[in-house]
C-alpha positions as CSV (number, residue, x, y, z in Angstrom):
1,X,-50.5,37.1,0.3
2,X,-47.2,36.7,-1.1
3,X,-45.3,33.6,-0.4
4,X,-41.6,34.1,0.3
5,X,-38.9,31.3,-0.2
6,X,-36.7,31.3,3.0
7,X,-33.3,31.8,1.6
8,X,-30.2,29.6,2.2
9,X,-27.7,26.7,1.4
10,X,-25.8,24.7,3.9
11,X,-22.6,22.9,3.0
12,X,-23.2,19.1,3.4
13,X,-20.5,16.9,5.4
14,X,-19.6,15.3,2.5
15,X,-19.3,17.9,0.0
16,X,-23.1,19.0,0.1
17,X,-26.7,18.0,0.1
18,X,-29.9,17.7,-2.2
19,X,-31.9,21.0,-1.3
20,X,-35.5,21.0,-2.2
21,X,-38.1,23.5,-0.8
22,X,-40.8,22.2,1.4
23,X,-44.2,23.9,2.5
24,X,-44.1,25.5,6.1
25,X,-47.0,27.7,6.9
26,X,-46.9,30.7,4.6
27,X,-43.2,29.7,4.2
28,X,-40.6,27.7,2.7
29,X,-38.1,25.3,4.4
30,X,-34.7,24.0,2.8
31,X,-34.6,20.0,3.6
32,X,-31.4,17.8,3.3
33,X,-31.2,14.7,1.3
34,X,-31.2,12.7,4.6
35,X,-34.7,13.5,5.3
36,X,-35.4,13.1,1.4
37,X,-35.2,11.6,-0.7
38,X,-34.2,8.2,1.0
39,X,-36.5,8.2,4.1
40,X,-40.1,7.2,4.3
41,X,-42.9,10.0,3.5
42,X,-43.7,9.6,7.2
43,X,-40.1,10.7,8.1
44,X,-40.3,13.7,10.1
45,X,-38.6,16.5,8.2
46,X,-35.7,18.3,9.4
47,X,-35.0,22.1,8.5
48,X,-31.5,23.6,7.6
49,X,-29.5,25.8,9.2
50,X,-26.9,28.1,9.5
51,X,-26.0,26.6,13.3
52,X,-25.9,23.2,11.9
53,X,-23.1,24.4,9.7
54,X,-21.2,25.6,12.7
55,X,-21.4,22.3,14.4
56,X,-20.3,20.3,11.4
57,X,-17.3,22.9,11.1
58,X,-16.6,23.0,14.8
59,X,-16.1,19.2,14.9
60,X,-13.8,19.0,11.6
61,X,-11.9,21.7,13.5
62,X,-11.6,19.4,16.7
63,X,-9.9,17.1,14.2
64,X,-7.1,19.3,13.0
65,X,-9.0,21.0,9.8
66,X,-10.5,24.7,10.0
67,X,-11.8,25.9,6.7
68,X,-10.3,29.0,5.7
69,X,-13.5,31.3,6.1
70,X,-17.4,29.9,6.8
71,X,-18.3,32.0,3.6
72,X,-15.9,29.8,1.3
73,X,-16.8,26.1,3.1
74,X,-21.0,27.1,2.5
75,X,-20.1,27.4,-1.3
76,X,-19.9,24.0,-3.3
77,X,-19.5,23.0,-6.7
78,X,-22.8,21.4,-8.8
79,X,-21.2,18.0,-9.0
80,X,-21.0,18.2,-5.4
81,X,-25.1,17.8,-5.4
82,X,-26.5,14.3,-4.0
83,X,-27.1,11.9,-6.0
84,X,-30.7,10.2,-5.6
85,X,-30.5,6.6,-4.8
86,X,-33.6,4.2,-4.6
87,X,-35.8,3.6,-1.3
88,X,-34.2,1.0,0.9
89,X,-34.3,0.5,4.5
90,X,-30.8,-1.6,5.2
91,X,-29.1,-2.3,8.3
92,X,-26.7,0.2,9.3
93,X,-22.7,-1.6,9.7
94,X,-19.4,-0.3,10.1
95,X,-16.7,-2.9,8.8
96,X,-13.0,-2.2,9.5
97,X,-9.2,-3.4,9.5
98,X,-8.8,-5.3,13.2
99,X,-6.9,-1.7,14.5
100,X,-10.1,0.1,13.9
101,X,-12.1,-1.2,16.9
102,X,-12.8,1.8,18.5
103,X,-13.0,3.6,15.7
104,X,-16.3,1.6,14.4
105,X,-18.3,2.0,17.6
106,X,-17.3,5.6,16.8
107,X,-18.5,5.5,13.2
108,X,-22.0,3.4,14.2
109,X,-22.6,5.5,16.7
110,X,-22.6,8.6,14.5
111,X,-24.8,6.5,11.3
112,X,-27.2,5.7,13.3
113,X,-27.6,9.4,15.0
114,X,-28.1,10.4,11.1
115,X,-24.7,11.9,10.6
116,X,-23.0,11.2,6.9
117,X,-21.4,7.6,6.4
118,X,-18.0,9.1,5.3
119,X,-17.9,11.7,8.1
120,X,-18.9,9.1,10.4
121,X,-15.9,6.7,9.2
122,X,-13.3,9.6,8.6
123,X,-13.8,10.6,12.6
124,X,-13.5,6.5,13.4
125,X,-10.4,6.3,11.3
126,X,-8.7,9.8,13.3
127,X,-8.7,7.9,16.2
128,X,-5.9,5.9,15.1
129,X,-4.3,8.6,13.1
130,X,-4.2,10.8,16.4
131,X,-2.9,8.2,18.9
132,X,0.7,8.6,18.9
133,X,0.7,4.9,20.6
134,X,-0.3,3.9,17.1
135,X,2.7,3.0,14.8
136,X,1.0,2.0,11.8
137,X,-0.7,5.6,10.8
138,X,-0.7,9.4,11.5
139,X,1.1,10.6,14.3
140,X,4.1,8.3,15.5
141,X,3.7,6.1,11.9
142,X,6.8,4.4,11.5
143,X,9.1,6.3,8.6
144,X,10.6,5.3,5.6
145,X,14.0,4.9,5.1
146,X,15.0,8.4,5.4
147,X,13.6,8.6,8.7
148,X,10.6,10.6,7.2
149,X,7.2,9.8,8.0
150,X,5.1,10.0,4.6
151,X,1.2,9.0,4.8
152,X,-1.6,8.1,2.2
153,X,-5.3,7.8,2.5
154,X,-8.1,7.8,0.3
155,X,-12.0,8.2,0.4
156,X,-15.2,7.7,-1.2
157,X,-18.7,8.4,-0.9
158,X,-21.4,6.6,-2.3
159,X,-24.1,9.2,-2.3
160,X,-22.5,11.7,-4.7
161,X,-20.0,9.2,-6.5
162,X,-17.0,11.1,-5.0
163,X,-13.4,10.6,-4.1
164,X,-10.3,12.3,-3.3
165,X,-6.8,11.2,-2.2
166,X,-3.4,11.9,-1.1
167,X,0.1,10.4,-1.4
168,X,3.2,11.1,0.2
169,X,2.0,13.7,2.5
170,X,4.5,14.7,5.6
171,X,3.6,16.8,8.6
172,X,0.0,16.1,9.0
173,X,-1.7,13.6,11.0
174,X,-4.8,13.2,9.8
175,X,-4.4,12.6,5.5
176,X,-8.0,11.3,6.1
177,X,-9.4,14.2,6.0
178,X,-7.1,15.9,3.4
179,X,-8.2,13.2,1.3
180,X,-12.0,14.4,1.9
181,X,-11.1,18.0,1.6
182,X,-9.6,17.5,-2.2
183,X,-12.9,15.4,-2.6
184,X,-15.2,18.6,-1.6
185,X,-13.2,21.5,-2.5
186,X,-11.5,20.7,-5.6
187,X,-12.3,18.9,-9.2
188,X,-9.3,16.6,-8.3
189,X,-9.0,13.1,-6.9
190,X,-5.5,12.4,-5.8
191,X,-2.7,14.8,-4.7
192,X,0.2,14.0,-3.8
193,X,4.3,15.2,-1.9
194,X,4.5,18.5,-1.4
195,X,1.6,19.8,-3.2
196,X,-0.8,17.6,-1.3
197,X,1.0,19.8,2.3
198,X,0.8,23.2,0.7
199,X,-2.8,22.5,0.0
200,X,-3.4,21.0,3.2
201,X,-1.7,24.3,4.9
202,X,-4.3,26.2,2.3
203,X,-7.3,24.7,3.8
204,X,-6.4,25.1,7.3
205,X,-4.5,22.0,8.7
206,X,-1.6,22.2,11.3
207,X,1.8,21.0,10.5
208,X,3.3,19.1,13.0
209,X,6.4,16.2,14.1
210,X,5.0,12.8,13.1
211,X,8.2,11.3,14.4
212,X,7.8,10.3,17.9
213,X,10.3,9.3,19.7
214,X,9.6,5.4,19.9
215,X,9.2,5.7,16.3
216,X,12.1,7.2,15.8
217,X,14.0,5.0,18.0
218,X,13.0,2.3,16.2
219,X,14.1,3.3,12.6
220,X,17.4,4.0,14.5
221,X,17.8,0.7,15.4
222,X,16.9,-0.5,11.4
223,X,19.5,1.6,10.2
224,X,22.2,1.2,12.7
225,X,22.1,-2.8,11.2
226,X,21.5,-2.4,7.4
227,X,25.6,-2.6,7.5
228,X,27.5,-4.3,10.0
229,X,30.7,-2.6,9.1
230,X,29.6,0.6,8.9
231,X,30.4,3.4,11.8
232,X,27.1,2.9,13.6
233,X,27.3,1.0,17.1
234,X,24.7,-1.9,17.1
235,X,21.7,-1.6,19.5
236,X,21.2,-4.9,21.8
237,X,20.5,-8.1,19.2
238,X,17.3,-9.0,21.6
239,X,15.4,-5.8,20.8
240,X,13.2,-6.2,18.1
241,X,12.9,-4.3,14.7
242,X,9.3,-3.6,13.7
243,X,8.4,-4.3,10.0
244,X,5.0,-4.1,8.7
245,X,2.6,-2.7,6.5
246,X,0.4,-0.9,9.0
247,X,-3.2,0.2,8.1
248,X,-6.6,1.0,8.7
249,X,-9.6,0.9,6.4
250,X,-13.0,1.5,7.3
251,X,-16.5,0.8,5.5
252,X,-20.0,1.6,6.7
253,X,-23.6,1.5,5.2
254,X,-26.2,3.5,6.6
255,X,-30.2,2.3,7.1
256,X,-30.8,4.5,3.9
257,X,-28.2,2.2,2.1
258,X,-25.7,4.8,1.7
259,X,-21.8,3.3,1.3
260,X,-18.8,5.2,2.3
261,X,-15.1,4.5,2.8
262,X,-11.9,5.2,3.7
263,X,-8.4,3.6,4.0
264,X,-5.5,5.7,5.9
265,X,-2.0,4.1,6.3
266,X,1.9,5.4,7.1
267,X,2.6,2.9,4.0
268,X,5.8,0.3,4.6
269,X,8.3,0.4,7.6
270,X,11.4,1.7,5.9
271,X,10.3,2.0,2.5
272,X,11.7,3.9,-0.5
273,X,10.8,7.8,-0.1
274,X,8.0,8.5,-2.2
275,X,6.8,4.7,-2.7
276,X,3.0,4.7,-2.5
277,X,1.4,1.5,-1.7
278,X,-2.6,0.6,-2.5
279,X,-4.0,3.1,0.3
280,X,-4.4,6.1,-2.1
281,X,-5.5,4.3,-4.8
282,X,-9.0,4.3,-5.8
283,X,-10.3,1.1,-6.4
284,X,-7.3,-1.3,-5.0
285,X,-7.3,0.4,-0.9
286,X,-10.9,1.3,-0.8
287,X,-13.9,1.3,-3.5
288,X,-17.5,1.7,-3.3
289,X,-20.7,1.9,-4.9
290,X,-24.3,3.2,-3.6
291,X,-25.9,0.7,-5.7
292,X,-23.7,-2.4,-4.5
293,X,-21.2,-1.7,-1.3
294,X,-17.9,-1.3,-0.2
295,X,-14.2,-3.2,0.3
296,X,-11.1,-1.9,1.2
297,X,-7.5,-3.6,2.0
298,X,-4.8,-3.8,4.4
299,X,-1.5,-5.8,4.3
300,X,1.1,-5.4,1.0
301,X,-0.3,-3.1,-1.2
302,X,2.0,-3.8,-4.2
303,X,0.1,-7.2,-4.8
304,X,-3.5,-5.5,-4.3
305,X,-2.7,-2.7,-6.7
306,X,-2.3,-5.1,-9.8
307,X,-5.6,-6.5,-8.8
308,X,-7.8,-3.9,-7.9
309,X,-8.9,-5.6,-5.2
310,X,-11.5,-3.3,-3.8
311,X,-12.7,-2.6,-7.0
312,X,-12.8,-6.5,-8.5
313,X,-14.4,-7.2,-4.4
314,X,-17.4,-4.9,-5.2
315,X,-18.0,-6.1,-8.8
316,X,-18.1,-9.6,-7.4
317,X,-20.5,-8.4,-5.3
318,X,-22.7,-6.7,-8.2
319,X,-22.8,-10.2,-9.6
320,X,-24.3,-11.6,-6.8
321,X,-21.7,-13.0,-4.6
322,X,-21.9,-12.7,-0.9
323,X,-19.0,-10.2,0.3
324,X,-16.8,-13.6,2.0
325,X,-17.4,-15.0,-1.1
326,X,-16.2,-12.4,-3.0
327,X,-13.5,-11.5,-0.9
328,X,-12.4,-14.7,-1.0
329,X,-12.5,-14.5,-5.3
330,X,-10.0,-11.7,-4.7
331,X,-7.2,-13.3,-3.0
332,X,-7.4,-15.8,-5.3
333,X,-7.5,-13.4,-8.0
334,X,-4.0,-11.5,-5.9
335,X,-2.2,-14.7,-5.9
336,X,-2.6,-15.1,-9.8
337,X,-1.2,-12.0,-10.5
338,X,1.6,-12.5,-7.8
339,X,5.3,-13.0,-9.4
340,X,7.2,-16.2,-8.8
341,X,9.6,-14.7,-6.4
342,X,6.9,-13.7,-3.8
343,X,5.3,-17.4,-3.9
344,X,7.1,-20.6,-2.4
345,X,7.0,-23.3,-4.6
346,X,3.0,-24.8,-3.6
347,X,2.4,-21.2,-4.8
348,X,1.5,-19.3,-1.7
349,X,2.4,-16.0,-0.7
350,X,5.4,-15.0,0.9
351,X,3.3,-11.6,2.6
352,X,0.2,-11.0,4.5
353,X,-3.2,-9.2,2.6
354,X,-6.4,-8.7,4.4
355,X,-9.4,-7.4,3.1
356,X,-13.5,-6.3,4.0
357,X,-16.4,-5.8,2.8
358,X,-19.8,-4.5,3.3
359,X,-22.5,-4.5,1.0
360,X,-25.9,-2.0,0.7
361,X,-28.4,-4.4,2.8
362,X,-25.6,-4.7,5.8
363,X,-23.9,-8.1,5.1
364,X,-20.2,-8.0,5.9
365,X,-17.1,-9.9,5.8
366,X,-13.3,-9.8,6.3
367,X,-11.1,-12.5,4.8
368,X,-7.0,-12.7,4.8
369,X,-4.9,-15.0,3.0
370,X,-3.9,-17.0,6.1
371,X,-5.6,-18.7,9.1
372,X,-5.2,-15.9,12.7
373,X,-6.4,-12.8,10.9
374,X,-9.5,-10.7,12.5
375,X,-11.4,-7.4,11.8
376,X,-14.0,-5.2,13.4
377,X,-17.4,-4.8,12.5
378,X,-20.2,-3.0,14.4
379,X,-24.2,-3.4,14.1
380,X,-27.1,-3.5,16.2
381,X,-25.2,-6.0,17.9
382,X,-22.3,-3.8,18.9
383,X,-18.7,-3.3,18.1
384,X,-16.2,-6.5,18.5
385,X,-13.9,-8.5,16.5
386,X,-14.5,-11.2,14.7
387,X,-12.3,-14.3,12.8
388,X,-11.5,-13.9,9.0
389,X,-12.6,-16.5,6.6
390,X,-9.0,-17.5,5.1
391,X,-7.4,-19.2,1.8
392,X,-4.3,-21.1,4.0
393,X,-4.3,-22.6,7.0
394,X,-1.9,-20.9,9.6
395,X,0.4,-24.0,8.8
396,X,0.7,-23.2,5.6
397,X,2.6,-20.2,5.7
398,X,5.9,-20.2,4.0
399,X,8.7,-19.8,6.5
């Protein structure tokens, strides 16, 4: 008898999957890398199809992206092929920014159901892009000084050494997943203005209003007092302005020891249009590495980018150091590259920088550069929010 291969490829939900064929009667099955080559022998395997495609697509389409045609999304390029990593059994986590609460009961929920860490992270982090309540990404971001909301995000994923990016992007929410969909459909990393819309439009996103109207109300209010002599009325001196340097970034490790993760902000409250802070930015918003783990940032990303902080958190971590230690190696490492104007005179920083970490065995951390700062983090133990480990004491702070 003849033995006939059963034909097939499904797209993997992070830009694709190790294939190989597996005996099944007089047949062959096609097996994805989550049931080899990173779980035991005694695994159960599970066999591909063409319906598990449709759920995977029907879900990013719940989110805001609809691939232009099946046919295209079930095509991916060779580097797109998972990378094999060695046998571990780890503890799955899911650290995040304090904002990301919900959004790592989310993720862990998803990991430990067997779903891919970045997908699992990217549909934690579209919970705050997608609440308009939420002023610091997405939908109802705060603008910049134009009165245009412009967002950044990046991602990576461990498994197939990936990453893509975006900067500057207007009109859609969810720059997440843009970010994952110039990961998985092009040879690019980062996109950015205009061209990172157009090809959002390309692959299927809805442009939309980012401006709500609290938002809007409140850049208003920043711009009706950048000149007191100007022709613009005053809004009541008790109502405050909102300034900050709103993010989330997310991190997860899965029990195979896969790393993902991914850092989505609306940038500065009023900034210059176009600035892009750390966010985008491989290696100073987000960074990991399937062999080590992953960091990522939150707070003022001009002082993380000349660091690298993500990066320099995970190489610390290679070395040995535990992830609070090595966070904590970071902000020291910030502060040294910081100029004098942004230090008082003891040295200490003028602005707020946060950062967490995860590494492949399920440790975690989140340290800040003052005493009051928290983050999420969610194991077997459940999702909550927990103290950072600090540099300053909250007394410390420069006034």
């Amino acid at each position: 008898m003849t033995i006939v291969p059963r034909q097939g490829k499904q797209k993997g939900a992070s830009g694709g999957w190790f294939l190989r064929l597996v005996p099944s009667g007089a047949r062959f099955s096609i097996v994805s890398s989550r049931t080899a080559p990173d779980f035991p022998p005694t695994t159960p395997l599970v066999t591909a199809s063409r319906r598990n495609f449709l759920e995977t697509a029907a879900a990013l389409a719940a989110a805001g992206f609809v691939p232009r045609s099946l046919l295209a999304a079930e095509s991916f390029p060779p580097s797109a092929v998972r990378v094999a990593t060695p046998l571990i059994r780890a503890r799955p986590c899911v650290v995040a920014s304090a904002n990301g609460l919900r959004g790592v009961k989310v993720a862990y929920d998803r990991i430990v159901a067997g779903e891919d860490p970045l997908d699992a992270i990217i549909a934690g982090v579209n919970i705050q892009e997608l609440d308009p309540a939420d002023q610091s990404v997405g939908l109802g971001g705060l603008p910049n000084a134009d009165g245009v909301v412009q967002l950044d995000a990046s991602c990576m994923h461990g498994p197939t050494r990936r990453a893509g990016a975006v900067g500057c992007i207007e009109d859609i929410a969810t720059p997440s997943l843009v970010a994952k969909a110039v990961m998985d459909y092009t040879d690019h990393i980062f996109l950015v203005g205009p061209h990172a819309r157009r090809f959002a439009l390309e692959m299927g996103f809805t442009p939309q209003n980012l401006l709500t109207d609290k938002s809007r109300q409140d850049w208003l209010r920043w711009r009706a007092r950048l000149n007191p002599r100007d022709a613009r009325l005053d809004f009541d001196g008790d109502v405050k302005i909102h300034f900050h340097t709103g993010t989330i970034n997310m991190n997860a490790v899965t029990t195979a020891g896969d790393i993902a993760s991914v850092t989505t902000t609306s940038g500065m409250s009023w900034k210059v249009p176009g600035r892009v802070g750390d966010s985008p930015i491989i290696g100073a918003g987000q960074y990991c590495d399937n062999s080590v783990g992953a960091a990522g940032s939150t707070g003022r990303g001009e002082a993380n980018i000349k660091a690298c902080g993500a990066f320099l958190a995970v190489e610390f971590m290679r070395q040995g150091l535990a992830p609070e230690a090595a966070l904590l190696k970071v902000v020291e490492r910030v502060i040294a590259m910081t100029e004098s104007r942004l230090l008082d005179e003891r040295g200490r920083p003028r602005f707020d920088l946060d950062f967490y970490a995860v590494t492949k065995d399920g440790r975690y951390a989140g340290v800040s550069c003052y005493e009051g700062s928290s983050f999420a983090v969610c194991d077997e133990r459940g999702a909550r929010v927990e103290s950072s480990a600090f540099v300053f004491r909250r007394g410390e702070r420069p006034r």
